[in-house]
C-alpha positions as CSV (number, residue, x, y, z in Angstrom):
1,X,0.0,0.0,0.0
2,X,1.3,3.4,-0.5
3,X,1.6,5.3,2.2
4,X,1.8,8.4,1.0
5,X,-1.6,8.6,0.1
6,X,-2.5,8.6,3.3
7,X,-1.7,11.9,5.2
8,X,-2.0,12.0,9.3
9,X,-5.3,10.7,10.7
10,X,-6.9,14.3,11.4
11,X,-8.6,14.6,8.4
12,X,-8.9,18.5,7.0
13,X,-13.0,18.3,7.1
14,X,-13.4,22.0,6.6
15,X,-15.8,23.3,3.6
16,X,-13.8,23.4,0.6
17,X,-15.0,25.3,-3.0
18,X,-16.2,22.9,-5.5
19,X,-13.6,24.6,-7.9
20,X,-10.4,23.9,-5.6
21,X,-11.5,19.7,-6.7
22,X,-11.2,20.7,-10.4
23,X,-9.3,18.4,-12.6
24,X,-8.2,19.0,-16.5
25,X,-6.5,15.6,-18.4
26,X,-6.1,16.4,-22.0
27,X,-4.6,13.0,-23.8
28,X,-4.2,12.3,-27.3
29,X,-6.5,9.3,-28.7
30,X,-4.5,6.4,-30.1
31,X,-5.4,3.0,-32.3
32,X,-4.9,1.3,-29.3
33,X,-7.5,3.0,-28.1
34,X,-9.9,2.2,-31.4
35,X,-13.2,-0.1,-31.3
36,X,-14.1,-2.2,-34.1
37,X,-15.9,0.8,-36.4
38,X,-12.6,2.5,-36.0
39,X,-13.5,5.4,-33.5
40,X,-12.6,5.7,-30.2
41,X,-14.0,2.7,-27.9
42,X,-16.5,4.1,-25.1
43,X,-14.6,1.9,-22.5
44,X,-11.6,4.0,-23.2
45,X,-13.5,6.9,-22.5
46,X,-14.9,6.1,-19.5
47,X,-11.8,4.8,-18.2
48,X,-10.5,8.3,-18.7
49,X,-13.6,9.6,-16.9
50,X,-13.3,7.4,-13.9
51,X,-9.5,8.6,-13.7
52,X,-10.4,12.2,-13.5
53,X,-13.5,11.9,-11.3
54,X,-11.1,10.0,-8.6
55,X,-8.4,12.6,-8.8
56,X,-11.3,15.3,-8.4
57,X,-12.5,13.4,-5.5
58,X,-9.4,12.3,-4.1
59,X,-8.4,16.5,-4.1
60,X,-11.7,17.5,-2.3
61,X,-10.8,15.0,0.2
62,X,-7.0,14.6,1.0
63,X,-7.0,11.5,0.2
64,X,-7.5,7.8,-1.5
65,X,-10.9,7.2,-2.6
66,X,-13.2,4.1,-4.5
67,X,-15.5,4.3,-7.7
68,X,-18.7,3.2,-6.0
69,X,-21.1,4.2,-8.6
70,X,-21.3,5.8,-12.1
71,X,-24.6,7.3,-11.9
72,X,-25.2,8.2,-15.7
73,X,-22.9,8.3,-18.6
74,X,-23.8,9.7,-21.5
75,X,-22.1,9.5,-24.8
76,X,-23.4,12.4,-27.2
77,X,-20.5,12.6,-30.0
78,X,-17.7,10.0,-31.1
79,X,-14.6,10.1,-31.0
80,X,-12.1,9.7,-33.3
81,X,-8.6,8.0,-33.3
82,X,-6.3,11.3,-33.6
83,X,-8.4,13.5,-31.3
84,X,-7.2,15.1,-28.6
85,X,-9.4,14.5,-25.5
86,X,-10.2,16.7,-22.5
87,X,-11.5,15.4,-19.7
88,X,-12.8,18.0,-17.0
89,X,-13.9,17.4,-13.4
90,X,-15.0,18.5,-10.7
91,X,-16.8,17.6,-7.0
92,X,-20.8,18.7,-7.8
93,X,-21.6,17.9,-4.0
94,X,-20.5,15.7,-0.8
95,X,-22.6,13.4,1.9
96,X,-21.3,12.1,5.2
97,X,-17.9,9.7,2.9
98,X,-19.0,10.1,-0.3
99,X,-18.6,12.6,-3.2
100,X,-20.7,13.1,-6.8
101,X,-18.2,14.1,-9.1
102,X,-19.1,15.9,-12.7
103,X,-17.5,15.0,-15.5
104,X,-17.2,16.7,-19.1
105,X,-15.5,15.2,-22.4
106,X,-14.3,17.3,-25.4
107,X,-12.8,16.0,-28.4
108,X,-10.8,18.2,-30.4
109,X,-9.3,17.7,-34.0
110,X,-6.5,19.8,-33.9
111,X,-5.4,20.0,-37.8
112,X,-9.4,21.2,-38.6
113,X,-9.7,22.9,-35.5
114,X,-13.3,20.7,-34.8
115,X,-14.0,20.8,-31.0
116,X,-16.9,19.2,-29.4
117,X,-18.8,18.0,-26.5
118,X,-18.5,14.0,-26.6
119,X,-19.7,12.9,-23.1
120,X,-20.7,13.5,-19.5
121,X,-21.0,11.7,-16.6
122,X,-21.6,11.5,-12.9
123,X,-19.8,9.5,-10.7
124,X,-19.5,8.7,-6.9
125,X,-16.5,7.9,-4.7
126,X,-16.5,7.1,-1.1
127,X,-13.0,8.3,1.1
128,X,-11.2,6.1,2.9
129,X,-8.8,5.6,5.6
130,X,-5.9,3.8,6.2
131,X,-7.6,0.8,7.2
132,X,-9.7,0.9,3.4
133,X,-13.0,1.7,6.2
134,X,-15.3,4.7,4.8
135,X,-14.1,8.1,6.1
136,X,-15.8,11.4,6.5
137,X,-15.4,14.3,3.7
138,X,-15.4,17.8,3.7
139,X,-18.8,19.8,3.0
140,X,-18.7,21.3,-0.8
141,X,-18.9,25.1,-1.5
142,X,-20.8,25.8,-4.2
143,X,-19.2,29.2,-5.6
144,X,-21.3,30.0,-8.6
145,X,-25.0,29.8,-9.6
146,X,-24.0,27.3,-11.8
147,X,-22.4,25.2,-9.3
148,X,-25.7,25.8,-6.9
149,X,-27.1,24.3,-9.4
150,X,-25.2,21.3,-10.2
151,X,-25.4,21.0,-6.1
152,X,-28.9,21.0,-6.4
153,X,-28.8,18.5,-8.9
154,X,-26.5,16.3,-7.3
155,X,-29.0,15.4,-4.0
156,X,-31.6,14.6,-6.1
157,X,-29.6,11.9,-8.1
158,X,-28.6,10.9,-4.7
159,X,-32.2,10.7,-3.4
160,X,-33.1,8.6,-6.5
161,X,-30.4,6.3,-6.3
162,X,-31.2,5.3,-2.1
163,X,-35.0,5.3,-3.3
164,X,-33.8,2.9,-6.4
165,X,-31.7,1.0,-4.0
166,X,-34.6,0.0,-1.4
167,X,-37.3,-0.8,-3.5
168,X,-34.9,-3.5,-4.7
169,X,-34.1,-4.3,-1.0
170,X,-38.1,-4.5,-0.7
171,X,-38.4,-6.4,-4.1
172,X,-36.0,-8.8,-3.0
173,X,-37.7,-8.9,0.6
174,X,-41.1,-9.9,-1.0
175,X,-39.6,-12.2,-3.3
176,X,-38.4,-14.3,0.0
177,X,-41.4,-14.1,1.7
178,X,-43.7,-15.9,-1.1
């Protein structure tokens, strides 16, 4: 394990700005990277996505953190072998351990100068501590009306996933008792 992830125990809980968590990768798209029509493969992508949501979280919180859910991707343009990609990040809002993270892709052809929105996606990521045990986070500041607004957004995907979550639980309940 590396240490060094893992600063002293007294975790910094105090409310940080969504926009100190933001994140920028910008990597260029490879055949390696190609699916079988010859654009980029989505699982490259989202691998990309999942890297910059955990360094977004992982900065909000000071420390290591786990992908425990990808809420919604959404894939709106392809992307071609060739294109440079930017991936953008940054922590929407924070419960009790965990953090939504916002993610944006862009796509840029940079001999035609093309530049477009390819993806987003939401993602959550609970902290941990040294012993890999769920840890608290600090509160998120949203600065901007835009970031109230992806807040606000944030809690209700929340809401809907615990709601999703126990009418399983209470499908699943029913299902035993029959």
């Amino acid at each position: 394990m590396n240490t060094e992830l893992f600063p002293p125990e007294n975790w910094d809980l105090s409310p940080k700005p969504a926009s100190a968590s933001a994140i920028s990768l910008t990597v260029p798209m490879e055949l390696t990277d190609a699916n079988l029509l010859g654009n980029v493969h989505g699982g490259a992508i989202m691998r990309l996505v999942d890297d910059a949501g955990g360094l977004a979280a992982m900065k909000h919180c000071g420390g290591p953190v786990v992908t425990a859910a990808m809420d919604e991707m959404t894939f709106l343009e392809p992307v071609y072998v060739g294109d440079v990609v930017t991936v953008k990040a940054m922590v929407n809002d924070s419960g009790r351990t965990s953090m939504e993270v916002g993610v944006r892709v862009e796509a840029e052809n940079v001999t035609s100068g093309r530049r477009v929105h390819t993806s987003s996606a939401y993602l959550v990521y609970v902290a941990l501590d040294r012993e890999g045990k769920p840890r608290p986070v600090p509160p998120v500041v949203a600065e901007s009306e835009e970031q109230q607004q992806r807040q606000r957004e944030a809690k209700l995907r929340r809401q809907a996933r615990l709601a999703r979550k126990e009418a399983i639980l209470q499908a699943r309940a029913r299902k035993g008792e029959s």
